[in-house]
Every structure is written in structure tokens, then in C-alpha cells.
C-alpha positions as CSV (number, residue, x, y, z in Angstrom):
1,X,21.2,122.5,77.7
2,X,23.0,125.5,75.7
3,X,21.0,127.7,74.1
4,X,23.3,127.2,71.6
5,X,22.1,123.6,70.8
6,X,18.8,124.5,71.3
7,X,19.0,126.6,68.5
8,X,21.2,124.5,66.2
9,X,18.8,121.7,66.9
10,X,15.7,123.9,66.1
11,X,17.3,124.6,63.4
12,X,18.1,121.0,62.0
13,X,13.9,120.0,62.9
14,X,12.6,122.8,60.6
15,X,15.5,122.0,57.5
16,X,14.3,118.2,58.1
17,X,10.1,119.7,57.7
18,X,11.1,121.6,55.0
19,X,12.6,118.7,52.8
20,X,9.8,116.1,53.5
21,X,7.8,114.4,51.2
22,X,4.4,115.2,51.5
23,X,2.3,114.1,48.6
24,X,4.4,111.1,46.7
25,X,3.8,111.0,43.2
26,X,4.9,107.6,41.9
27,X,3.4,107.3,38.7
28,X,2.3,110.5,35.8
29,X,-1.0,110.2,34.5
30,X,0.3,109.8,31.3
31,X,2.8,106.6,32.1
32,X,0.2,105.3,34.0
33,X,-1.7,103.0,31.1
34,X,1.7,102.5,29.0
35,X,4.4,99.6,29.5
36,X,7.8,100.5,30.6
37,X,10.5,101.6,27.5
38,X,13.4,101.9,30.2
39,X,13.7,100.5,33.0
40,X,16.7,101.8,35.4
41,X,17.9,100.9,39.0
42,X,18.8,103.6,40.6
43,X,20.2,103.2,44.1
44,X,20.2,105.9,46.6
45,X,23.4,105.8,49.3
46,X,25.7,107.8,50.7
47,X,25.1,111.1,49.1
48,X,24.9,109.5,45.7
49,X,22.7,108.0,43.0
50,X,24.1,105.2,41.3
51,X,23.6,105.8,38.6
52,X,23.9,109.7,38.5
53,X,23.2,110.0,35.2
54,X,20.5,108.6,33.0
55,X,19.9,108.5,29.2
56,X,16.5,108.1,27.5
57,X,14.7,108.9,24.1
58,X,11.7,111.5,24.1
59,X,8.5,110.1,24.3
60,X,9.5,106.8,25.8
61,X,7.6,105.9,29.3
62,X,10.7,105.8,31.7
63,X,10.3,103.4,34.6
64,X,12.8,103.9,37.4
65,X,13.3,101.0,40.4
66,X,14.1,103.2,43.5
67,X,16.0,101.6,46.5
68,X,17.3,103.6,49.5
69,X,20.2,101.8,51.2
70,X,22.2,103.1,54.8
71,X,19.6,105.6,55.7
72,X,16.4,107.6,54.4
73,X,16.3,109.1,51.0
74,X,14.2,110.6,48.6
75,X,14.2,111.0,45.4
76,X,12.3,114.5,43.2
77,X,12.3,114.4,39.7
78,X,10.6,118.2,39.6
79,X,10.5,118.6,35.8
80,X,8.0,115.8,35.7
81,X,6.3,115.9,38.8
82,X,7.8,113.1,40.3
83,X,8.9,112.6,44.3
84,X,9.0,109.9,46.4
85,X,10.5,108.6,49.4
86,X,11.5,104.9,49.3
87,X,11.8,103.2,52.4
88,X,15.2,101.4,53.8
89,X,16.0,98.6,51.5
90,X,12.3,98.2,50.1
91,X,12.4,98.9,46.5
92,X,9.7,101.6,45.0
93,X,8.7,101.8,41.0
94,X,8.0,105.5,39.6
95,X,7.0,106.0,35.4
96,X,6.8,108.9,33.7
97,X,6.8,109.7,30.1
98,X,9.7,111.5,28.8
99,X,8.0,114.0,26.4
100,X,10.5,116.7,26.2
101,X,14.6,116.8,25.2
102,X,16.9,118.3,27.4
103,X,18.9,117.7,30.6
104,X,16.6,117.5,33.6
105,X,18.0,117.5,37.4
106,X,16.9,115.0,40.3
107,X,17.8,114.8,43.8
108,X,17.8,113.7,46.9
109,X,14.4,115.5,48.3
110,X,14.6,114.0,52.0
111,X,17.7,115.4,54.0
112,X,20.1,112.4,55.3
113,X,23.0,113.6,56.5
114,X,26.2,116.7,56.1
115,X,26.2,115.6,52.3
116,X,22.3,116.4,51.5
117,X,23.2,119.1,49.4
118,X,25.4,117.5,46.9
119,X,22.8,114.1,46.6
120,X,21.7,115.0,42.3
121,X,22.0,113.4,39.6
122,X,20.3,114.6,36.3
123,X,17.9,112.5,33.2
124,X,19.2,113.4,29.8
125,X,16.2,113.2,27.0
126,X,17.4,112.8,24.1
């Protein structure tokens, strides 16, 4: 084997480490006594979230239906401590409340392939 590909493929194992979920937080502690406001499937495919963006009121508790589809993905919602890796076709919940206004990113927090990178979508509190 090239060292070449050795390299490149030492490479790809430590950028795969580096973006897997360790501790999944599915639920904040304070969604976790509330019912849903908002509930949204959100599918994760091909680089993309569908849907990409996602519209809520402050203070409502924010349930979001997770389903992977094609390959591994995983979904970080940083401003509220959320992350989570849904396996293949197997749908996962995650709440949260959504106590603050403002435009809040997500993304794709398990690398699946050439278009990783560009795998976002962002929460808009309103």
C-alpha cells in the first residue's frame, strides 16, 4: 500500500473520531416533564435536512422526530445542547424548550460522505 493512502486513510479514521457522537442528549431537562407544542419530522438524507428550516415560538417545548435514511447521520442542535445519532431508518424523538428568539444552526454531527460539510439547517425562534 502507498504511503499515500495510508495517510489519506489515517486521515479520513481520525475526521470520522472527531465527528462522533459520544454522549447523546435526547431530551433537555427542562422539556423533559412538558407535552410537545411542535412537533416536526425532520429527515436526514443525502447531505440534507428536509426540512432545512424550522419555525417555532419562544418558550414552546419543541419535539423533533429524527429519521436517518441512505446512510449514518447525526443531528447537533448546539445552542440547546442537543445531539444525537439516529440509527438507519429507526426514528429517534429529541425536546427541548425553545426559550430564547433568534436563528439557531443544526447540523449533521456524524460525517457521511464528500457533502458532510454542507449537511445544516438552522431553528428560527420567534
Amino acid at each position: 500500500m502507498s504511503r499515500h493512502v495510508l495517510v489519506s486513510t489515517a486521515i479520513a479514521l481520525c475526521f470520522s473520531a472527531a465527528c462522533r457522537v459520544r454522549n447523546p442528549i435526547r431530551v433537555s431537562p427542562a422539556a423533559a416533564d412538558r407535552a410537545a407544542d411542535v412537533t416536526v419530522a425532520i429527515h436526514a438524507r443525502s447531505f440534507e435536512f428536509d426540512p432545512s428550516e424550522i419555525r417555532v415560538k419562544q418558550g414552546q417545548v419543541v419535539e423533533l422526530q429524527l429519521v436517518a435514511a441512505g446512510r449514518k447521520h447525526g443531528f447537533g442542535l448546539t445552542a440547546f445542547g442537543i445531539r444525537t445519532e439516529p440509527p438507519e431508518g429507526s426514528p429517534v424523538t429529541v425536546r427541548f424548550v425553545a426559550d430564547r428568539r433568534g436563528e439557531f444552526g443544526f447540523r449533521c454531527n456524524v460525517f457521511c460522505g464528500l457533502g458532510h460539510l454542507g449537511m445544516r439547517g438552522r431553528l428560527i425562534v420567534e
